[in-house]
C-alpha positions in Angstrom: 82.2 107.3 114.1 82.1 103.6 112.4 84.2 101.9 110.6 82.3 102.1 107.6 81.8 106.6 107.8 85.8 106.8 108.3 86.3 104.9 104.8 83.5 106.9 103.5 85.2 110.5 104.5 88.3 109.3 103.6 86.9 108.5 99.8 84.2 111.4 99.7 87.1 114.0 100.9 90.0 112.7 99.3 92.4 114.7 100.9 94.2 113.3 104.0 96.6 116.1 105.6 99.6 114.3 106.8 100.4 116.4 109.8 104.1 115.8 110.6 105.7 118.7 113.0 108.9 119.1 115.4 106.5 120.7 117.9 103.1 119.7 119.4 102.6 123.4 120.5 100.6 124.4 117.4 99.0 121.6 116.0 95.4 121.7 117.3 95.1 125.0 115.7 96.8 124.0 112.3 94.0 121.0 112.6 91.3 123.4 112.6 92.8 125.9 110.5 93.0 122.3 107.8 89.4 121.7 108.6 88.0 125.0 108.1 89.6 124.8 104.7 87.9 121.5 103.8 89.6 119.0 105.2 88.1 116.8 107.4 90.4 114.1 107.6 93.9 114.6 109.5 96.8 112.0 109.8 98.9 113.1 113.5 102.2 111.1 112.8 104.2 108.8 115.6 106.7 110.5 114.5 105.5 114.1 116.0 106.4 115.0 119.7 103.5 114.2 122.1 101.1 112.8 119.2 99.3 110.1 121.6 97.9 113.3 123.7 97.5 115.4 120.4 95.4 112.9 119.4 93.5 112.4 122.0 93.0 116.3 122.8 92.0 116.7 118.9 88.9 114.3 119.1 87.7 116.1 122.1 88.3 119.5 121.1 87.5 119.8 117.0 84.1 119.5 115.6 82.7 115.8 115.3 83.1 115.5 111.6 86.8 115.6 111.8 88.3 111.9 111.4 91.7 112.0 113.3 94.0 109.1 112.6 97.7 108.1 113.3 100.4 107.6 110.8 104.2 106.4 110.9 102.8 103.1 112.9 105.8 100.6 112.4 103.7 98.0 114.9 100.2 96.8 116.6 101.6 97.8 120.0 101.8 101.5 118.7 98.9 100.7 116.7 96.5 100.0 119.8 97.8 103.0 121.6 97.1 105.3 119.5 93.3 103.7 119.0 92.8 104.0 122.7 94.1 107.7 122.3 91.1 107.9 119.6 92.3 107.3 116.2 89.9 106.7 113.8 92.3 105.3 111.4 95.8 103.7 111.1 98.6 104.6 108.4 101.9 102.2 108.5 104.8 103.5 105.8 105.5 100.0 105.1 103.5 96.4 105.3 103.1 95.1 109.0 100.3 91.8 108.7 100.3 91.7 112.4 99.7 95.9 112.1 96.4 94.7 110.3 95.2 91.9 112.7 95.3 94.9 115.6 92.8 97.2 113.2 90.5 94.1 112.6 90.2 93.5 116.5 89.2 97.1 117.1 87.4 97.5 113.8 89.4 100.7 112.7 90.3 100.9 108.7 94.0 100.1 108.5 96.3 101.5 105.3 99.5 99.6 105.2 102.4 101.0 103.6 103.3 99.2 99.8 105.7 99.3 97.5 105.2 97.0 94.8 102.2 94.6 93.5 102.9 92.2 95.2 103.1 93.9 98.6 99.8 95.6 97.3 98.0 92.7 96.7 99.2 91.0 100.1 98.3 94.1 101.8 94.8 93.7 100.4 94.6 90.2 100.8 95.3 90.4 104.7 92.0 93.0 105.2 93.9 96.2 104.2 91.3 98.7 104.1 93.2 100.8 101.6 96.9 100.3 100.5 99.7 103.2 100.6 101.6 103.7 97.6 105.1 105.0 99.7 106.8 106.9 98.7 105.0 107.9 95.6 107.6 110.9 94.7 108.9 108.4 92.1 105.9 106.4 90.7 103.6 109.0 89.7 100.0 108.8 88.9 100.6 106.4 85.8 102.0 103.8 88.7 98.0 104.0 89.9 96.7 103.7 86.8 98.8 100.7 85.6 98.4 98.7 88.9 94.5 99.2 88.8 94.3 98.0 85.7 95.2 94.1 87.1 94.1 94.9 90.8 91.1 97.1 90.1 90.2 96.2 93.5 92.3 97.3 95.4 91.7 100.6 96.7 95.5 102.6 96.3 96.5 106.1 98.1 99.4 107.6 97.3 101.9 109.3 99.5 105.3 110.9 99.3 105.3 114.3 96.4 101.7 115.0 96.2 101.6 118.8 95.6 98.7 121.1 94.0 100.2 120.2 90.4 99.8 116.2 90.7 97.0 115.7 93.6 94.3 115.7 91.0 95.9 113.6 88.5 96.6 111.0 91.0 92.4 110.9 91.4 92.3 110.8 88.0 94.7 107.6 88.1 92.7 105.5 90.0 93.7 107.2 93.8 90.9 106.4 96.5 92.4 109.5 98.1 95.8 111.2 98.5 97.9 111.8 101.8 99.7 115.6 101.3 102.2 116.3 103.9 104.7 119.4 103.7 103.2 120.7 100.6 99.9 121.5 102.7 100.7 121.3 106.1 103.6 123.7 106.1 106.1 124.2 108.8 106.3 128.1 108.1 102.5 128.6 107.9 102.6 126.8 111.6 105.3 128.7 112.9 103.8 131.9 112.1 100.5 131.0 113.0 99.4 131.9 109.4 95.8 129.8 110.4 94.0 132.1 107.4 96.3 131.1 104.9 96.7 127.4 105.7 92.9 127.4 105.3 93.1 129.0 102.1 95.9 125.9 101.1 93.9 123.7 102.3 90.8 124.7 100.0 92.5 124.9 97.1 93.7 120.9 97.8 89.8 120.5 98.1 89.1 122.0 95.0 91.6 120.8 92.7 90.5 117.0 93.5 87.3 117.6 93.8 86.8 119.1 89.9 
């Protein structure tokens, strides 16, 4: 998948399941169990136990429309790893320039953590392909919708506290998309092997951004 068709599932699905677990043992099922909901885009953090082989076993294993990308990438050394394990896209929590030079070389959309406007708009300037709002908890959607308003531009997605009461209004905002961790990729659900119901989660995400 190119470049171009990762932004575009990212922006037509606008849900982004931040997949963040103490245990590898389960995740390939809670990928498909996310997918079968609606979600076609998954983020398999650096910071979960084994992710370079998760990743790589996910792109050969789930159905070719799912976009599988890496998050909690603090440098281009991790960076390039995990694009030779198959990630289709890069999220950092915080801005690394020399994070977005490695996603340029291998043409993969990069979203650099940001925290103010000006880290947004120096994120943007050095070839971010999207911006991260981290952590949102605080801002809310009214931080999207007043920083579009100068830098309507800039393409913003918000993680940290997106839930099923806020996703939408975060869309609303101005959001390209939204990245939901523990509110939809829940530890319990995994444990238990719940797959049915962390489908059904998963929709309802869908839905409520979608209308």
């Amino acid at each position: 998948m190119h470049k171009e068709e990762v932004c575009r599932t990212l922006l037509e699905t606008k849900v982004v399941a931040v997949i963040r677990v103490d245990s590898s043992a389960h995740l390939l099922e809670a990928a498909a169990a996310l997918h079968k909901g609606g979600v076609r885009a998954l983020e398999i953090t650096m910071t979960s136990p084994g992710a370079l082989e998760v990743i790589k076993e996910a792109n050969e294993k789930l159905d070719s429309d799912v976009v599988i990308g890496v998050g909690s990438v603090l440098d281009p050394e991790t960076a390039r790893a995990a694009i030779l394990a198959g990630a289709k896209f890069v999220v950092g929590p915080v801005l690394n320039l020399d994070l977005i030079k490695m996603c340029q070389r291998y043409s993969i959309p990069c979203v650099p953590g940001a925290f103010t406007p000006t880290e947004i708009l120096q994120a943007w300037d050095a070839g971010a392909d999207f911006v991260k709002i981290f952590p949102a908890t605080k801002l809310g959607p009214s931080f999207i919708k007043d920083v579009k308003g100068p830098l309507p531009q800039v393409r913003l997605t918000p993680t940290g506290g997106i839930n099923l009461d806020n996703a939408a209004e975060f869309i609303k905002a101005g959001a390209s998309f939204v990245g939901v961790g523990g509110s939809l990729v829940k530890k319990e659900l995994i444990a238990e092997k719940k797959w049915d119901e962390l489908s059904a989660l998963a929709g309802q995400f869908i839905e409520r951004v979608k209308n």
